[in-house]
C-alpha positions as YAML, in Angstrom:
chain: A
units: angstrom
residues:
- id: 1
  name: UNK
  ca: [-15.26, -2.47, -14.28]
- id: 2
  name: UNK
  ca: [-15.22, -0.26, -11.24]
- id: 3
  name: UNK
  ca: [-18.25, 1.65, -10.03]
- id: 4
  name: UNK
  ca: [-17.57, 4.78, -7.39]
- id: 5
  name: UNK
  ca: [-20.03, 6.44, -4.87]
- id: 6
  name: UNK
  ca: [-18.50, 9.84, -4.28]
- id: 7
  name: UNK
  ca: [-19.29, 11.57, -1.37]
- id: 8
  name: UNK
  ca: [-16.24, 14.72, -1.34]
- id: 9
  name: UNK
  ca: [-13.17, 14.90, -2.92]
- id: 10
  name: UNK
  ca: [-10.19, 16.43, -1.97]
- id: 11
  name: UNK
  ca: [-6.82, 17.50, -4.14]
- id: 12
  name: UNK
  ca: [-3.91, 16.27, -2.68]
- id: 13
  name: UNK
  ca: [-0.12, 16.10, -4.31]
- id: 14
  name: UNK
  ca: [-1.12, 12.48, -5.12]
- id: 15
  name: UNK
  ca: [-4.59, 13.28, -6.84]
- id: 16
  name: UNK
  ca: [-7.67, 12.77, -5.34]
- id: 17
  name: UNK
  ca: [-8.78, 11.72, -2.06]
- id: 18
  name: UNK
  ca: [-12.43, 10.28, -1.06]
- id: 19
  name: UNK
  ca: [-12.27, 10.24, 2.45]
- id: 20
  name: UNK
  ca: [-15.61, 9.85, 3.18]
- id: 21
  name: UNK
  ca: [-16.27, 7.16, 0.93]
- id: 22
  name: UNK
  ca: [-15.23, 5.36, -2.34]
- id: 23
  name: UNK
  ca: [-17.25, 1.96, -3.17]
- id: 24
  name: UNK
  ca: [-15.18, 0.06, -5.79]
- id: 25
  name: UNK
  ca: [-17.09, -3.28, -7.38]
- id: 26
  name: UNK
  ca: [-13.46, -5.22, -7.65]
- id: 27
  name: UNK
  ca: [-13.25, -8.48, -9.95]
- id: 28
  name: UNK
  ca: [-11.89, -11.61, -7.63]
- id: 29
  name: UNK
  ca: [-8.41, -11.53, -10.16]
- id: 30
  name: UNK
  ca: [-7.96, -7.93, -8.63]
- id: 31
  name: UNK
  ca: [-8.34, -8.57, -5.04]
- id: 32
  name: UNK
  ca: [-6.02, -11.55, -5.55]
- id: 33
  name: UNK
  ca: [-3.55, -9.38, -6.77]
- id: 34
  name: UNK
  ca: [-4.02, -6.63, -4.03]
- id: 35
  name: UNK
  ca: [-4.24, -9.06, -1.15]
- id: 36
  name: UNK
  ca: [-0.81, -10.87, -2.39]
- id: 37
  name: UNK
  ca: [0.91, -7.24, -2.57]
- id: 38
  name: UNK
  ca: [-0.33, -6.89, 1.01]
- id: 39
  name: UNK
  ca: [0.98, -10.46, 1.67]
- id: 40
  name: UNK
  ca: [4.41, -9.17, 0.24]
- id: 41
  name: UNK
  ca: [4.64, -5.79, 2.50]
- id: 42
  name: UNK
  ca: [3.95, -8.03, 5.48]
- id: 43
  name: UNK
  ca: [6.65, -10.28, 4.82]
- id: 44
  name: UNK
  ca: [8.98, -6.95, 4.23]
- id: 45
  name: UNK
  ca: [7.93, -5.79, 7.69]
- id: 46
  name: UNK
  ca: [8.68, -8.92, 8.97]
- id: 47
  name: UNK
  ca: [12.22, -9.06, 7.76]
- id: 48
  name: UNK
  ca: [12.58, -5.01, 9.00]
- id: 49
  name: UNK
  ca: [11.50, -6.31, 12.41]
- id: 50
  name: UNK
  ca: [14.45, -8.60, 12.17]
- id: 51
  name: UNK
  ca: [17.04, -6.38, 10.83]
- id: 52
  name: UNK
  ca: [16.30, -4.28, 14.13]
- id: 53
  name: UNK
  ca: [16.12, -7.15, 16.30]
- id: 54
  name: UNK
  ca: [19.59, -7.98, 14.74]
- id: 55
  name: UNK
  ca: [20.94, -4.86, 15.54]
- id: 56
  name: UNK
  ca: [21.64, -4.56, 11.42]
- id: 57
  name: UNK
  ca: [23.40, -1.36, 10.18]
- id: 58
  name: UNK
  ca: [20.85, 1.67, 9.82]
- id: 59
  name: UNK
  ca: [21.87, 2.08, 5.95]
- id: 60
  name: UNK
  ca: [20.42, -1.11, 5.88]
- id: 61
  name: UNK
  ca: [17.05, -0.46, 7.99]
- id: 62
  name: UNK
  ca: [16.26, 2.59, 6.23]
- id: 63
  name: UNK
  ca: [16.88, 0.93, 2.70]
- id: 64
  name: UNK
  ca: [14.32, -1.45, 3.20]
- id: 65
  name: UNK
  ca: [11.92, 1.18, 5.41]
- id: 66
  name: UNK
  ca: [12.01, 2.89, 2.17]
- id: 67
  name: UNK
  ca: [11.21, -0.46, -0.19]
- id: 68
  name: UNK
  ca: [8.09, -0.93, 1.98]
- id: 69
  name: UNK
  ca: [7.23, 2.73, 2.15]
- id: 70
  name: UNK
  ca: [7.18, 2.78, -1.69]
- id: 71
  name: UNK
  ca: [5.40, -1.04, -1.84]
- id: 72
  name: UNK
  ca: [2.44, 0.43, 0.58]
- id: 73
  name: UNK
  ca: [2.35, 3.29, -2.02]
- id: 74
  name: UNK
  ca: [2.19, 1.33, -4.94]
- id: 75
  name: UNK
  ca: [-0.24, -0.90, -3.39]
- id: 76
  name: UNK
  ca: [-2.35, 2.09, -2.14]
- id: 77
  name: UNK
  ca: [-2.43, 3.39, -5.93]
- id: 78
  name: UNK
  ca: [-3.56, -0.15, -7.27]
- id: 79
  name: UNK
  ca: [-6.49, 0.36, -4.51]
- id: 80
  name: UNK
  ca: [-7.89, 3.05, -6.39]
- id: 81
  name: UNK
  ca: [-7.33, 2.26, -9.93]
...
């Protein structure tokens, strides 16, 4: 399904990184699914941007700071699988 081009890899706490270059063949049904996750953590920053412009309590803020610091993870992780 996926075919990779490694150029150096690097162990991090997450697993590996290819900074210098991974080339991943992905099937259209995949990038639909990535690019709607993507759609989905904009629309989460969006609605942080208005808790803040709304002056919203920080409990609140950071709650969903962390939703869409774990969606970007998750989404980051489907990226390379």
């Amino acid at each position: 399904m996926f075919s990779r081009n490694i150029f150096l890899d690097i162990n991090t706490s997450y697993g590996y990184l290819y900074p210098q270059g991974v080339f991943l063949n992905m099937d259209s049904e995949s990038q639909k699914k990535i690019i709607n996750r993507f759609r989905r953590i904009e629309g989460q920053l969006r609605g942080l941007q208005k808790l803040v412009e709304g002056e919203a309590p920080c409990l609140d803020i950071l709650t969903q700071v962390s939703a869409v610091t774990a969606a970007v993870k998750k989404a980051g992780t489907e990226v390379i699988h």
